[in-house]
C-alpha positions as CSV (number, residue, x, y, z in Angstrom):
1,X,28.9,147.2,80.5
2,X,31.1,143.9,81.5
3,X,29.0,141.8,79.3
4,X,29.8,144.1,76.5
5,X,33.2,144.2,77.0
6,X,33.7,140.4,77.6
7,X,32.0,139.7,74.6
8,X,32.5,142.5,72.2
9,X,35.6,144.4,73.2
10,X,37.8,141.4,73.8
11,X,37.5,139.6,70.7
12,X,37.7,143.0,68.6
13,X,40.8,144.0,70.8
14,X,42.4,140.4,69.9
15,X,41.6,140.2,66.2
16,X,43.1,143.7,65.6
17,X,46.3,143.2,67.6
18,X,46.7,139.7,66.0
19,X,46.8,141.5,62.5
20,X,49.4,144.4,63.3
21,X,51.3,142.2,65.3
22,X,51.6,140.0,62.1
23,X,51.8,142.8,59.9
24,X,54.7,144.3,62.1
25,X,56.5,140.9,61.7
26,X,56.5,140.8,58.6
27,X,55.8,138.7,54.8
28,X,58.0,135.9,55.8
29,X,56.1,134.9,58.9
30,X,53.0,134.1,56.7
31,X,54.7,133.2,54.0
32,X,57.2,130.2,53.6
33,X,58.7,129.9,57.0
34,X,61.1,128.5,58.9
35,X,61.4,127.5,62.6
36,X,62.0,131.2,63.6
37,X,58.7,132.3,61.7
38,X,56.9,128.8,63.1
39,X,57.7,129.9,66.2
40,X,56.7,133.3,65.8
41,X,53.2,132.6,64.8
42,X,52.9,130.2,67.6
43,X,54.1,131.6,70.6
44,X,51.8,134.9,69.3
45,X,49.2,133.1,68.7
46,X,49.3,132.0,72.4
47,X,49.7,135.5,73.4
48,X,46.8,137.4,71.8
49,X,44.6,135.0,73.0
50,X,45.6,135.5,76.9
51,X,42.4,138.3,77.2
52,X,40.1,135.8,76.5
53,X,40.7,134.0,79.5
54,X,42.5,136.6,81.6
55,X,40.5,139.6,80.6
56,X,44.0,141.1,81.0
57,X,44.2,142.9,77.9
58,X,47.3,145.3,78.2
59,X,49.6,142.7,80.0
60,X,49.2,140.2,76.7
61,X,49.1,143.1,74.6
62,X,52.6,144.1,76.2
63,X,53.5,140.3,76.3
64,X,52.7,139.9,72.5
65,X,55.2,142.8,71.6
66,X,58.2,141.8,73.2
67,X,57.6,138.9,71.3
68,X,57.7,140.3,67.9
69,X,60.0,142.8,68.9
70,X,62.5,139.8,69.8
71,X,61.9,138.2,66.4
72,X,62.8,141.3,64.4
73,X,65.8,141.3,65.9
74,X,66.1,137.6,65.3
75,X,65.5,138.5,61.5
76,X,68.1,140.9,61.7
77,X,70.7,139.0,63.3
78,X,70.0,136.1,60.3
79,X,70.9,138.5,57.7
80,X,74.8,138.3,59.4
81,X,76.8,135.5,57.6
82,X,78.1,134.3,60.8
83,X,75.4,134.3,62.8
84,X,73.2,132.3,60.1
85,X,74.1,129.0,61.0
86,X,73.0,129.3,64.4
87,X,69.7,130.7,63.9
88,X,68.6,128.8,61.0
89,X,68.3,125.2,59.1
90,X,70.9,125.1,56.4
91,X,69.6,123.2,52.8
92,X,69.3,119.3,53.4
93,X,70.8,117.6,49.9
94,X,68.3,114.7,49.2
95,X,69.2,113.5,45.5
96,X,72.7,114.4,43.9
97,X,73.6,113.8,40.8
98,X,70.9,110.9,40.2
99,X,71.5,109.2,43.8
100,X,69.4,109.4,46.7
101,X,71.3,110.7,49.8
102,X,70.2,108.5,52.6
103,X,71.9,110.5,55.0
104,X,69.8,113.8,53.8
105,X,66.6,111.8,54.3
106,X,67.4,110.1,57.6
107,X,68.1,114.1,58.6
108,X,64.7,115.4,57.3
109,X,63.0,112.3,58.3
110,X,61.8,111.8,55.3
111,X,61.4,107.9,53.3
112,X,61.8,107.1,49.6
113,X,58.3,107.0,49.0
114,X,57.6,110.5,50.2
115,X,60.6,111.3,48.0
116,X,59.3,109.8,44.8
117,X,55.9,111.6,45.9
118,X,57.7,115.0,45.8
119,X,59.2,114.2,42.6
120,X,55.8,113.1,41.0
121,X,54.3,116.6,42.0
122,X,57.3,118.5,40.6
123,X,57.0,116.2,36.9
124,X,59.5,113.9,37.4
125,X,59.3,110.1,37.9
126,X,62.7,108.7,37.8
127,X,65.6,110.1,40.5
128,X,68.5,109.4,37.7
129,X,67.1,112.8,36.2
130,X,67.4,114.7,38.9
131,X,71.1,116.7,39.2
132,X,70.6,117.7,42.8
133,X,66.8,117.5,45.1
134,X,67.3,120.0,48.5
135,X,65.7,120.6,51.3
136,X,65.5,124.5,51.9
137,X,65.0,126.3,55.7
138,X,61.7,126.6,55.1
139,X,60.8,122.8,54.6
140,X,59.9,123.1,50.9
141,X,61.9,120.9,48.4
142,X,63.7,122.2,45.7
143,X,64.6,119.9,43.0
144,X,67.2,120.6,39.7
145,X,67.2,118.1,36.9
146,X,69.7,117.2,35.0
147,X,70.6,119.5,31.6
148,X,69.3,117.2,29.2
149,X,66.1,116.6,31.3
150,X,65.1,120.7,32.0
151,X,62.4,122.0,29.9
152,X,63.5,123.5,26.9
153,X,64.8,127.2,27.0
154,X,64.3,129.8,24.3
155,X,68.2,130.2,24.0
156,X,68.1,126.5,23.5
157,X,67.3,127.3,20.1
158,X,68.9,131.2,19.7
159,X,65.2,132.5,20.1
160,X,64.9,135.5,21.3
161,X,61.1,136.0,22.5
162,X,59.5,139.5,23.5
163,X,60.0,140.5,27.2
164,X,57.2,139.4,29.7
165,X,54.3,141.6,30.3
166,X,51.9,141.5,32.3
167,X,48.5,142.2,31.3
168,X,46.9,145.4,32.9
169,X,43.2,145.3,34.1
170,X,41.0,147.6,32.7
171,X,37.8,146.1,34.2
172,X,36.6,144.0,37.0
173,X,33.8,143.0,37.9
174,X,31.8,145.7,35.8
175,X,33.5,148.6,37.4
176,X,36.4,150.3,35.5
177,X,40.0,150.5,36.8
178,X,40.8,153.9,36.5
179,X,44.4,154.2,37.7
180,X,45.3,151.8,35.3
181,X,43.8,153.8,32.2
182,X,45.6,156.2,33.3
183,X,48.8,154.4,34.0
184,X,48.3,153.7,30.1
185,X,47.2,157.0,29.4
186,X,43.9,156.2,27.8
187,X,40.4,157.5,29.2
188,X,37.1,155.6,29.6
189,X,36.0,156.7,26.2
190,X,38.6,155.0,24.4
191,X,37.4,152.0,26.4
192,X,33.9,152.2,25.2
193,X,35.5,152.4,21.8
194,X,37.2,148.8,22.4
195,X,34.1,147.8,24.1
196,X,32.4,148.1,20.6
197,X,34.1,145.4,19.5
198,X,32.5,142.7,21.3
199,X,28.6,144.9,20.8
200,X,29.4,145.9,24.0
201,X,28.4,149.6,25.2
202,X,28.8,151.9,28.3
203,X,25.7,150.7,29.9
204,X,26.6,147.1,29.6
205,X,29.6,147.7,32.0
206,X,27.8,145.4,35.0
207,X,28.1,142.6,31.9
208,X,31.9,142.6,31.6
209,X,33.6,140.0,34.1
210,X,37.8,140.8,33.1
211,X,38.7,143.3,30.5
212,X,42.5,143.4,30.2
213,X,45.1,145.4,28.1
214,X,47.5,142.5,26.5
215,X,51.2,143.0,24.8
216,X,49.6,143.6,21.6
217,X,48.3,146.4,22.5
218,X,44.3,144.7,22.0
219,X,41.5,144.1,25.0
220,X,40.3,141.4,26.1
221,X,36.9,141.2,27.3
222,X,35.7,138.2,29.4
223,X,31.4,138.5,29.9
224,X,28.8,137.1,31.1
225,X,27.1,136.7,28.5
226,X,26.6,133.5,26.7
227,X,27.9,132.6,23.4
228,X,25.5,129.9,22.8
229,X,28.4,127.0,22.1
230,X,25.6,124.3,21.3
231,X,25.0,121.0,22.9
232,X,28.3,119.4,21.7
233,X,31.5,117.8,23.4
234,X,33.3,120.9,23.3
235,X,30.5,123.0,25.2
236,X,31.3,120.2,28.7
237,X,31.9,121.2,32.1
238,X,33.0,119.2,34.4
239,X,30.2,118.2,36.9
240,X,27.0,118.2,37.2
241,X,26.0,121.4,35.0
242,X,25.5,119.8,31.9
C-alpha cells in the first residue's frame, strides 16, 4: 500500500493541485507575466513538488495556498492607482521619437543589437521610423512607428469595410458542431445540402477536415481528399514529400 501511494498517489495528488492552484491564480500567471506572476509560478512550483520528497502532502498542499491566496491579493492591491508603482515595473521607453534612449536600455539591460533584433521581428529595420519602442511590465516590447510609417488604415482612404467576423465551425474533424448549427439556426440537413456542393454526402463526414460558415453566408469545406494538382511547381511542399 506505501508503494502505491509513493508512486501513484503522490504524483496524481501533485499534478491536480498544480492545475487548480494555477487555475485559482488566474490567466495572467500563464499568460504574459510580470515579476508578481514569475514569482507566482515559481515559488508554487517549489511548493507542489514538496510531497515528492516529504511525502507530506497536506502541509505543501496548505503551503501552496497561502501562496496563491497572498498573490490574489497582490493582484488586487495592483488594481489601486497608488499602490501600482510599488508592486509592479512601470513601461521602460527605449526609442522616442527616432532616437534610441540609452538610459531605457542601460535599465532593461538590453544593447543595440538586441534592439535592432526586436525591431527586425516587429518589420522594421531603421529606428528613425519608430515614434516611440517600450518596454511593458511584462518584459514584451511594444513598438509605435511613426504616422507616415504605420500600415495603411481603411480610413486612410474613407473606406469603410464590413465589420469583422469570425468564421463559425460547422465541422471538425469529421464530426459536426452542433451548437454552432444551432447558434445559426440551421440543422444537419441543411449541412448535407451544402455538403453537396463539393460531391460530398452524409456518409463522407469522417472525409471532411474544417467545414466553416464565412461572412458571405457560403461553407467552406477543407477534405482529405485529393484534388490531383499534377506534378507542377504549384503542387510543392516544402520538404521532403515531393
Amino acid at each position: 500500500m506505501d508503494v502505491l501511494i509513493d508512486y501513484l498517489w503522490t504524483p496524481v495528488w501533485v499534478f491536480l493541485l498544480g492545475y487548480l492552484l494555477v487555475r485559482l491564480s488566474g490567466k495572467r500567471s500563464v499568460a504574459e507575466m510580470n515579476s508578481l506572476d514569475l514569482m507566482i509560478i515559481m515559488v508554487v512550483g517549489t511548493t507542489i513538488s514538496e510531497p515528492a520528497v516529504s511525502k507530506n502532502n497536506w502541509v505543501a498542499s496548505w503551503f501552496s495556498l497561502v501562496v496563491v491566496l497572498c498573490y490574489l491579493v497582490l493582484s488586487r492591491l495592483i488594481l489601486v492607482n497608488k499602490l501600482r508603482p510599488l508592486l509592479t515595473n512601470s513601461p521602460t521607453v527605449l526609442i522616442q521619437d527616432g532616437n534610441i534612449d540609452k538610459q531605457g536600455l542601460k535599465k532593461t539591460r538590453m544593447n543595440i543589437e538586441l534592439l535592432l533584433g526586436v525591431l527586425r521581428v516587429k518589420g522594421y529595420t531603421d529606428v528613425n521610423d519608430i515614434k516611440i519602442a517600450l518596454m511593458e511590465s511584462s518584459g514584451q516590447i511594444s513598438v509605435i512607428p511613426m504616422s507616415d510609417k504605420r500600415p495603411l488604415q481603411p480610413s486612410d482612404m474613407q473606406m469603410s469595410p464590413s465589420p469583422a467576423f469570425l468564421s463559425i465551425p460547422l465541422i471538425i474533424d469529421g464530426e459536426i458542431i452542433y451548437h454552432n448549427l444551432k447558434f445559426l439556426k440551421k440543422n444537419a440537413e441543411w449541412l448535407y445540402e451544402k455538403m453537396q456542393a463539393y460531391n460530398l454526402d452524409k456518409n463522407d463526414l469522417d472525409l471532411v477536415t474544417l467545414a466553416t460558415y464565412n461572412q458571405q453566408g457560403m461553407v467552406k469545406f477543407d477534405t482529405t481528399r485529393k484534388d490531383g494538382g499534377g506534378n507542377g511547381p504549384y503542387s510543392y511542399k516544402p520538404g521532403n514529400e515531393n
